[in-house]
C-alpha positions as CSV (number, residue, x, y, z in Angstrom):
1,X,108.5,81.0,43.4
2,X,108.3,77.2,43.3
3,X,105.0,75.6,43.4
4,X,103.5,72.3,44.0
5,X,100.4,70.9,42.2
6,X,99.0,70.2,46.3
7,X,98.2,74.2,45.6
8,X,99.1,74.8,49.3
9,X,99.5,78.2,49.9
10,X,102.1,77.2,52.9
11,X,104.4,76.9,50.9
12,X,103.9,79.5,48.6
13,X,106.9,82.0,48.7
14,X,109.6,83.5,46.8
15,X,112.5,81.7,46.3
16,X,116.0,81.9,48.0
17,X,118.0,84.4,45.5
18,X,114.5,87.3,46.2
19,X,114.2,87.2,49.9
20,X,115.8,87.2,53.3
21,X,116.9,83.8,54.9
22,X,115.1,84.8,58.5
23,X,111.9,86.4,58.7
24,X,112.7,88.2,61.9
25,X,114.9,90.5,59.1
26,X,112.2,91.6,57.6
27,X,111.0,93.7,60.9
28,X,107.8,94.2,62.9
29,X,105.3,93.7,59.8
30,X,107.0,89.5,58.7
31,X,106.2,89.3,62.8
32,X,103.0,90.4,62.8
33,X,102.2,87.8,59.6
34,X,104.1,85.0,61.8
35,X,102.1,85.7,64.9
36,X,98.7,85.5,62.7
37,X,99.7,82.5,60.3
38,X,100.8,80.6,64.3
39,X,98.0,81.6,65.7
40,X,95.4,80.4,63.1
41,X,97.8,77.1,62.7
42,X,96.9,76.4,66.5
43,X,93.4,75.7,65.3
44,X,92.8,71.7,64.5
45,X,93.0,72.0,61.2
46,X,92.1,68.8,58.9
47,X,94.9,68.2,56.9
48,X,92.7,68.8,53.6
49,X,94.1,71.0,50.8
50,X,91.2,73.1,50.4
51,X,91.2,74.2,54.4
52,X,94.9,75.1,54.2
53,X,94.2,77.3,51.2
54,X,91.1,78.5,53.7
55,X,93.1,79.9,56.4
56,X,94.9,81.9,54.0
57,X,92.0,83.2,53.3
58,X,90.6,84.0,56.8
59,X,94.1,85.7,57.6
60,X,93.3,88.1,54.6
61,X,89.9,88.3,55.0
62,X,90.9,89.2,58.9
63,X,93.2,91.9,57.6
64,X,90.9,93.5,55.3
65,X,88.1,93.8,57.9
66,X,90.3,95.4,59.9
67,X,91.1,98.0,56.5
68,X,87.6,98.2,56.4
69,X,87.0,99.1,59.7
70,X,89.2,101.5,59.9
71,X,87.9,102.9,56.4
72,X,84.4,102.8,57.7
73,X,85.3,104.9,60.6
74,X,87.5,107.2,59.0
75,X,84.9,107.9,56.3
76,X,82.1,108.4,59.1
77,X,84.6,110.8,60.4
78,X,85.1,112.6,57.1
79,X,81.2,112.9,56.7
80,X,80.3,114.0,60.4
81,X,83.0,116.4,60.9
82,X,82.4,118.2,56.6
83,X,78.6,117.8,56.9
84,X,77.2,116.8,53.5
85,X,78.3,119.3,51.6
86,X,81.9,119.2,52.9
87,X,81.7,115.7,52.4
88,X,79.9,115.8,49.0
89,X,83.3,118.5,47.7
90,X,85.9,116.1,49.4
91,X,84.4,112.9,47.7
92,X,84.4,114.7,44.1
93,X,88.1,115.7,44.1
94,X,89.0,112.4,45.7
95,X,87.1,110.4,42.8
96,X,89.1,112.5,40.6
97,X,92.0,111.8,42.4
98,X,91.4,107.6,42.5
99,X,90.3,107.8,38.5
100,X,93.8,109.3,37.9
101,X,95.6,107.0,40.0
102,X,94.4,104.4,37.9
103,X,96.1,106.1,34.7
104,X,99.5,107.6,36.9
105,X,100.2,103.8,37.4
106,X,100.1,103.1,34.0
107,X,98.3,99.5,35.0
108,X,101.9,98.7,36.2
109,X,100.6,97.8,40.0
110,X,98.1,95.1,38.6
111,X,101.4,93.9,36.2
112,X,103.6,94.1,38.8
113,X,101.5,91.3,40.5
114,X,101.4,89.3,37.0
115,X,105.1,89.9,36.1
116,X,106.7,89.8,39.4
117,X,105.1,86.3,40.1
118,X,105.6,84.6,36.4
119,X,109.6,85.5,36.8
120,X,110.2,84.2,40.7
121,X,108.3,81.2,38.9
122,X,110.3,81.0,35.7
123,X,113.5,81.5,38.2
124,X,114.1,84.9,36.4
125,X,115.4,87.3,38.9
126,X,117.0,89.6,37.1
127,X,114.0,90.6,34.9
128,X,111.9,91.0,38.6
129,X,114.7,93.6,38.9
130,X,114.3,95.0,35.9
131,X,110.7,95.2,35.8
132,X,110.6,96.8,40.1
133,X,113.2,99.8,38.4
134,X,111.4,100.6,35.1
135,X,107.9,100.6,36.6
136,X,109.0,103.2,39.2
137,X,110.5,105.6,36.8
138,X,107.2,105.2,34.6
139,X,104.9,105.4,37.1
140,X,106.9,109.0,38.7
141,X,106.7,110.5,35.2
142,X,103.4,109.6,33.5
143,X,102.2,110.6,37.4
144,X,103.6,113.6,37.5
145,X,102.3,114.9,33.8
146,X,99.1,113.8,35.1
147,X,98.9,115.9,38.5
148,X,99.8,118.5,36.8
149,X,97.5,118.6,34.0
150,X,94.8,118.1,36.8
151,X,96.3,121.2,38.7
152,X,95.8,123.1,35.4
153,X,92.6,122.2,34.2
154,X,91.5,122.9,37.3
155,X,92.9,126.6,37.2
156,X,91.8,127.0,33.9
157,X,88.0,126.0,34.9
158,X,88.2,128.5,38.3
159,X,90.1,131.3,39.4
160,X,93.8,130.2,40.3
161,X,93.2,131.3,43.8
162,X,89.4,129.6,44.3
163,X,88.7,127.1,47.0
164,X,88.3,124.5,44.2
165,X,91.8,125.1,42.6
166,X,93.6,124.9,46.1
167,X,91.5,121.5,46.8
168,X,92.7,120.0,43.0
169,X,96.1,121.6,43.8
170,X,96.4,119.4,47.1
171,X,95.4,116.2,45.0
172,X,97.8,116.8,42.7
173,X,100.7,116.7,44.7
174,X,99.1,113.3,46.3
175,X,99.3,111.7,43.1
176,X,102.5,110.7,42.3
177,X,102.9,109.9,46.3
178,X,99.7,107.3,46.4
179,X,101.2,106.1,42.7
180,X,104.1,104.8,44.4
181,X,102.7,103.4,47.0
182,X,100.2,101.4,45.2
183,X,102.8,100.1,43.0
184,X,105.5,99.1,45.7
185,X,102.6,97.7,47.5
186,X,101.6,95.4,44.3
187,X,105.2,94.2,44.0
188,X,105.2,93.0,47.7
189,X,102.2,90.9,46.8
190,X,103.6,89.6,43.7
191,X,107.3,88.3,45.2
192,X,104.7,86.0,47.5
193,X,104.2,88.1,50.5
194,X,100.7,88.7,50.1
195,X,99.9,89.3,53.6
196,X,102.4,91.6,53.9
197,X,101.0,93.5,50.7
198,X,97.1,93.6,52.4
199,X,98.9,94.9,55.9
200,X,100.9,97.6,53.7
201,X,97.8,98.8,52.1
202,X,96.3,99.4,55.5
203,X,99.6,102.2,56.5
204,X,97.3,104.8,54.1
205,X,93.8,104.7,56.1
206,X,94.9,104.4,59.7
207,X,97.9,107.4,59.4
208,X,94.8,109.1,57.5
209,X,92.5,108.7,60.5
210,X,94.9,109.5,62.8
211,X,95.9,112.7,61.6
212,X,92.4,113.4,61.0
213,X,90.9,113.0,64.6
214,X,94.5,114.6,66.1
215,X,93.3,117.7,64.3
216,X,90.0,117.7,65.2
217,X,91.3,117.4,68.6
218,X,93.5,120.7,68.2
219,X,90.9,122.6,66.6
220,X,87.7,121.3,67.0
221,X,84.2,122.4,64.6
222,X,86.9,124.1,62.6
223,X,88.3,121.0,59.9
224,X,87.5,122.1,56.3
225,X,87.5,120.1,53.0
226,X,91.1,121.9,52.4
227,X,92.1,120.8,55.7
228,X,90.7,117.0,55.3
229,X,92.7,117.4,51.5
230,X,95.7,118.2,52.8
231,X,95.7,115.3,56.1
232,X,95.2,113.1,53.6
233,X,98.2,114.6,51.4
234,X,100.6,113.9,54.5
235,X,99.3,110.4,55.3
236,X,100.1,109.3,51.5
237,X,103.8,110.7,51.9
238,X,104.0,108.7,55.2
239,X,102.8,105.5,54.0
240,X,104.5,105.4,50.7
241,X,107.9,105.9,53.0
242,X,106.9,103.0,55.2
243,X,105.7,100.5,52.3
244,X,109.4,101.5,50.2
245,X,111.5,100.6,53.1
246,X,109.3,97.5,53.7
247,X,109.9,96.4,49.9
248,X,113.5,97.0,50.1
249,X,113.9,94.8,52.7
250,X,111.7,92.2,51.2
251,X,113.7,92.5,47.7
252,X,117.3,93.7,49.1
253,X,118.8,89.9,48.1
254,X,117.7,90.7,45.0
255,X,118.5,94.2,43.9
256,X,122.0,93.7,45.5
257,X,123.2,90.8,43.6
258,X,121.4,90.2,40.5
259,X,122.0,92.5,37.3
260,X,118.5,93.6,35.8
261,X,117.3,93.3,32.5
262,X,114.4,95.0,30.5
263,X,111.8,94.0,28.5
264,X,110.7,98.0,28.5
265,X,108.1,97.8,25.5
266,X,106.4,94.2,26.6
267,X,105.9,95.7,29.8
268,X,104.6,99.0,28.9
269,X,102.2,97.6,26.4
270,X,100.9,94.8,29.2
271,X,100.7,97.9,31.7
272,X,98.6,100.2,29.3
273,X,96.5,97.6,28.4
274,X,95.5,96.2,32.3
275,X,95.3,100.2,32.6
276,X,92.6,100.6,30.3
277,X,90.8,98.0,32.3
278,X,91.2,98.9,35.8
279,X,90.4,103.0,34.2
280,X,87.3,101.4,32.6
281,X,85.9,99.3,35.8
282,X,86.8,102.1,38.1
283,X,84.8,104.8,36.0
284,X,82.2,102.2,36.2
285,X,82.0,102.0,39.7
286,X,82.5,105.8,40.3
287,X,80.7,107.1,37.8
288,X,77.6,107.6,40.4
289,X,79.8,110.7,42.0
290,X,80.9,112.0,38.9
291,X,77.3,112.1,37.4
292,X,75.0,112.9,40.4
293,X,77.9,116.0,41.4
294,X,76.8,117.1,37.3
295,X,73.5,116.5,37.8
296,X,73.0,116.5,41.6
297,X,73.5,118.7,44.3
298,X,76.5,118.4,47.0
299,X,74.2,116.6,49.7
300,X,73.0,114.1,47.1
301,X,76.9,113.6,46.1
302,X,77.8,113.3,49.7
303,X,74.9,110.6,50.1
304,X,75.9,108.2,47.1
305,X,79.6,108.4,47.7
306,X,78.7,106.8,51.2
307,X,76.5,104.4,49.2
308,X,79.4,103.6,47.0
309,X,81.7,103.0,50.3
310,X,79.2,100.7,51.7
311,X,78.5,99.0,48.6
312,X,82.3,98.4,48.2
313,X,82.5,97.0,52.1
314,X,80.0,94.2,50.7
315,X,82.8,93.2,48.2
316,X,85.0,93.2,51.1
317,X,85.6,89.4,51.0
318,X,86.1,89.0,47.2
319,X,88.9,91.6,47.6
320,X,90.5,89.9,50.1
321,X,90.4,86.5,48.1
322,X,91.4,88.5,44.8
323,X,94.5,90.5,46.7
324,X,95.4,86.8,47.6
325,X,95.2,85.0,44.7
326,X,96.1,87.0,42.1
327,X,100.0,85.8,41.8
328,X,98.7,82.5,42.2
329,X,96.6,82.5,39.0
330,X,99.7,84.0,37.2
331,X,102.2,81.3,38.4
332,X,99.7,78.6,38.0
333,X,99.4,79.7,34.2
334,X,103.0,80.0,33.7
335,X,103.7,76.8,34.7
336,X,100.7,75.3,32.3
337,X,98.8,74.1,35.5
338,X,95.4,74.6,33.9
339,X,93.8,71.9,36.2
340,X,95.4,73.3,38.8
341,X,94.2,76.9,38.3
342,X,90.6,75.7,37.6
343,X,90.5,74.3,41.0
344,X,92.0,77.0,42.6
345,X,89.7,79.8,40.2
346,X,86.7,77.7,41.4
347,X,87.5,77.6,45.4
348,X,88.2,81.5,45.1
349,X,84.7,82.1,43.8
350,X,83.5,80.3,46.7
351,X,85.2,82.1,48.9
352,X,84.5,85.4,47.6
353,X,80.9,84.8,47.2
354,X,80.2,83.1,50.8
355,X,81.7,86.2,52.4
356,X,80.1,88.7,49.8
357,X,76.6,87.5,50.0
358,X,77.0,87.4,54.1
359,X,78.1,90.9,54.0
360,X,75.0,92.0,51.4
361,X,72.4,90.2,53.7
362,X,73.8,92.3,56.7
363,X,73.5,95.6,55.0
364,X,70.0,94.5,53.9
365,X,68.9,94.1,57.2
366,X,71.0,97.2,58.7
367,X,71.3,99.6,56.7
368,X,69.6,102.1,57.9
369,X,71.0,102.2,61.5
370,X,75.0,102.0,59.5
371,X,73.1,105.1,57.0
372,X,72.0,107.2,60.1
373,X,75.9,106.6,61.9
374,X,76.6,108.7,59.1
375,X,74.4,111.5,59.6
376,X,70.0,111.3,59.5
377,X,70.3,113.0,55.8
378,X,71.9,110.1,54.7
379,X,69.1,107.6,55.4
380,X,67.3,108.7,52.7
381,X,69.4,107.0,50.2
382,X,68.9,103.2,51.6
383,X,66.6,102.6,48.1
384,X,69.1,103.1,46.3
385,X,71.4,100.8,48.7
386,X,69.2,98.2,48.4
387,X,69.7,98.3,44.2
388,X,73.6,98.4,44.5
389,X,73.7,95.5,46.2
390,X,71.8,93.0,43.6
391,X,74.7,94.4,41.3
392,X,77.4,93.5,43.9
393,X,75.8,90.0,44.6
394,X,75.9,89.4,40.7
395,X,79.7,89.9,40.8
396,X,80.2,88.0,43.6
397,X,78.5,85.1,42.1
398,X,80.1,85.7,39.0
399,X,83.7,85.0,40.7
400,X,87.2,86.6,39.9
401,X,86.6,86.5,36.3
402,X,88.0,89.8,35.3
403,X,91.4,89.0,37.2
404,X,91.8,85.6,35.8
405,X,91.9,87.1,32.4
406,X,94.4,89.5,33.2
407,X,96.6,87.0,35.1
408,X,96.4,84.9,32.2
409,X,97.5,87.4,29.3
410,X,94.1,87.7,28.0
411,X,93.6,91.8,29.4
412,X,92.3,92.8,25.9
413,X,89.0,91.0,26.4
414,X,88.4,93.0,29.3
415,X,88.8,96.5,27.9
416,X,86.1,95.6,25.1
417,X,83.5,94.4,27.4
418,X,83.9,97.0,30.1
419,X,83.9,99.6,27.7
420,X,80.9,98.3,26.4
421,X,79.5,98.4,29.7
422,X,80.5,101.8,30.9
423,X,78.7,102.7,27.5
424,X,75.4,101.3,29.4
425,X,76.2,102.6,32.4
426,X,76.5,106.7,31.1
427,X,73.6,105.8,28.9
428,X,71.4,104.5,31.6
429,X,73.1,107.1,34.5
430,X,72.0,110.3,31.7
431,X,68.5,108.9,31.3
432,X,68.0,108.1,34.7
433,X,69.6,110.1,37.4
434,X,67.7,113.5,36.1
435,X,64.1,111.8,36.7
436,X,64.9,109.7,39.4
437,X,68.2,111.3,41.4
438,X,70.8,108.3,43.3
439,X,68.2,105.9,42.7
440,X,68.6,106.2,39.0
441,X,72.2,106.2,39.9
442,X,72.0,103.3,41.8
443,X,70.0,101.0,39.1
444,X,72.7,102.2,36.5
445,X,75.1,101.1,38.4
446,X,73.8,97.4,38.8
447,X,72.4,96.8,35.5
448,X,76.5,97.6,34.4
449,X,77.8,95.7,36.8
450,X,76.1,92.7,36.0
451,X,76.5,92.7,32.3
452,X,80.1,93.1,32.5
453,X,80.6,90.1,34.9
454,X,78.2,87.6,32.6
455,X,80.0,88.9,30.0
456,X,83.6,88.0,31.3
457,X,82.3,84.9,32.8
458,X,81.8,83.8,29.3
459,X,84.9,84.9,28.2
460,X,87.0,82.8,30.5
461,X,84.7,79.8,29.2
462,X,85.9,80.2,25.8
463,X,89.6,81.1,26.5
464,X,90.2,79.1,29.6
465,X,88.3,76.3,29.0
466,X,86.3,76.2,32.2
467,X,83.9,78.3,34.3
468,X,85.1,80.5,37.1
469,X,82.3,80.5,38.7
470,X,80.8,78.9,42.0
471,X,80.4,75.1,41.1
472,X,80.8,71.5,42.8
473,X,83.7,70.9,44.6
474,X,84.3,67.2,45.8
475,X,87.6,66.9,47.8
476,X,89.5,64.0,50.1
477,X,91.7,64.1,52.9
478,X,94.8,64.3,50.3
479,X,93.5,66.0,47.4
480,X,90.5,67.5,46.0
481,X,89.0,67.8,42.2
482,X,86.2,70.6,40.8
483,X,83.9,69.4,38.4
């Protein structure tokens, strides 16, 4: 990946020896990124640097409202067809499911970003090689141990035959499936195809969705949490084929002619650390199921995991600019661009904040006619809506903070602060949530939320040397500077 200091995103792709010559090889999916990127370039563009990285953005930001449309709608399905208490049982296991993801990758899809972008930058193809074989046969056998011991404790804790072990059993055998995907995903992003990473991550949701309302079709008021469990089991193993074959293609140049080479234990080590940190900030953020399905009965579950979904569609743009960015912040490192990656930290905050603060505002104003969509019990829980989104607007203001520091080598930071503030958020969720129910829930989760991002903000000051933050930006027709 060669870059210029212009940080136009244009130009931004893998070099020659990683992908195709033609784009029209690469099948439907490098069309449907060419039709968007041709459309958008229609638009009278000023030939500024900072609106060229913007229509980057707007494609992903396009491509992720689409994800969360679709999410929305298949999650209003999930909860209409279940009722709250079928919806309550399917959102447990599933948060059980995503929390083990997290440790069946091993962090190897967020390194797979990092690594896969430093070597197409250092002109290293044959450790990109190495690192896309050894983080498959890692992430197959630490997810396999993992389903199992799920499967088993499970068994252990209810009768082998119980409703409960068949709905574990079913998640278990999605695990390694959605492990792969996530990863093969993640390495599509980091060879400079982010586009094509966001679209692949979208195959999951719509086959999901589609299965779903097919078989409410065929047998209608009969779908059960089982049923829903295993849809979802056969949409993972459809994706994950469609997102290999589309990482083949994108990589075939550079499996075919290149010999790999390992660097087994720096990679592991990376991986386990960045795991520890995407395990800690996911607990974080899902610790409301977890803790109100202790505490809590299965309606009050079913009502904060739709909280939580909302709350996460109000993050929806700083997702978008994160999924987008992220290999740039590695590359820009590598190369010792530190001016460059200040600028380009500081326009991604923007970004993600604008869009952020736009979607919180909306939700503010309707969130009880989106609650109700769901079902009238779920109104009851816009209070606690309300609280979740002061923690997501201190994020958002916060900027990417947490992925610079992991693009830039500096993951251990992260696992001591949000481990220090998943320590805050049990301690507040054990005090609260029995008093006070998903409200208590809900302030727990925003007081962590925003200690963690303050914390990390101030981190990157000291280790980076600037603040990744919102902030002025003063820019000319040929270049622009942050101060």
């Amino acid at each position: 990946m060669r870059l210029t200091g212009s940080l136009d995103l244009e130009n931004d792709q893998a070099s020659s020896y990683a992908l195709p010559q033609h784009s029209a090889a690469l099948g439907p999916l490098s069309m449907i990124e060419s039709s968007l990127a041709n459309t958008v370039s229609l638009v009278a563009w000023p030939p500024w640097p900072i609106l060229r990285v913007a229509r980057q953005g707007v494609l992903a930001l396009g491509i992720k409202l689409a994800a969360a449309c679709m999410a929305m709608v298949l999650q209003m399905s999930l909860a209409r067809l279940l009722g709250p208490a079928g919806y309550g049982e399917y959102a447990y296991v599933i948060a059980w499911l995503q929390l083990l993801l997290l440790f069946a990758q091993s962090g190897l899809s967020m390194a797979a970003v990092r690594y896969m972008a430093e070597y197409l930058a250092q002109d290293q193809p044959e450790l990109a090689q190495g690192f896309i074989r050894r983080s498959t046969q890692a992430a197959f056998i630490s997810s396999i141990v993992l389903g199992l011991l799920m499967v088993g404790i499970a068994a252990t804790a209810h009768s082998a035959g119980s409703v409960i072990s068949r709905h574990f059993l079913l998640a278990g055998m999605a695990l390694p499936v959605l492990a792969q995907f996530v990863l093969n995903s993640a390495v599509i992003r980091g060879i400079g195809q982010a586009l094509l990473g966001i679209i692949s991550l979208m195959f999951y949701p719509l086959l999901f969705l589609v299965a779903l309302l097919v078989a409410n079709l065929l047998f209608p008021e009969h779908l059960t949490t089982t049923d829903a469990l295993a849809l979802n089991l056969g949409a993972a193993v459809c994706s994950l084929g469609a997102t290999v074959a589309l990482r083949r293609r994108l990589t075939d140049g550079l499996e075919k002619s290149i010999l790999p080479a390992f660097r087994t234990g720096q990679w592991l080590a990376t991986a386990t650390e960045m795991m520890f940190v995407s395990g800690l900030i996911f607990v974080q953020g899902r610790t409301g199921v977890i803790f109100s399905g202790w505490f809590l009965d299965a309606d009050a579950t079913g009502t904060y995991a739709v909280l939580e979904r909302m709350a996460d569609a109000a993050l929806l743009g700083m997702v978008s600019v994160e999924l987008l960015v992220a290999p740039k912040f590695s590359s820009l490192h590598t190369q010792q661009k530190h001016h460059d990656l200040e600028r380009y930290a500081r326009l991604a905050a923007w970004g993600s904040t604008s869009v952020t603060l736009v979607f919180a505002t909306m939700l503010m104003f309707f969130g009880k006619p989106i609650l109700s969509m769901f079902g009238s019990e779920f109104v009851s829980g816009y209070a606690a809506l309300l609280v979740m989104l002061l923690g997501v607007a201190s994020k958002a203001l916060c900027g990417s903070v947490g992925l610079l520091l992991c693009m830039t080598g500096h993951q251990r930071d992260s696992i001591v602060v949000a481990a220090a503030s998943l320590l805050l958020n049990i301690m507040l969720s054990l005090a609260l949530i029995p008093h006070f129910g998903i409200l208590g829930t809900a302030i727990a989760f925003a007081c962590s939320i925003a200690t963690w991002n303050l914390a990390m903000l101030l981190i990157v000051r000291w280790r980076l040397g600037f603040w990744g933050c919102i902030g002025n930006v003063k820019f000319a027709p040929a270049s622009f500077e942050c101060r």
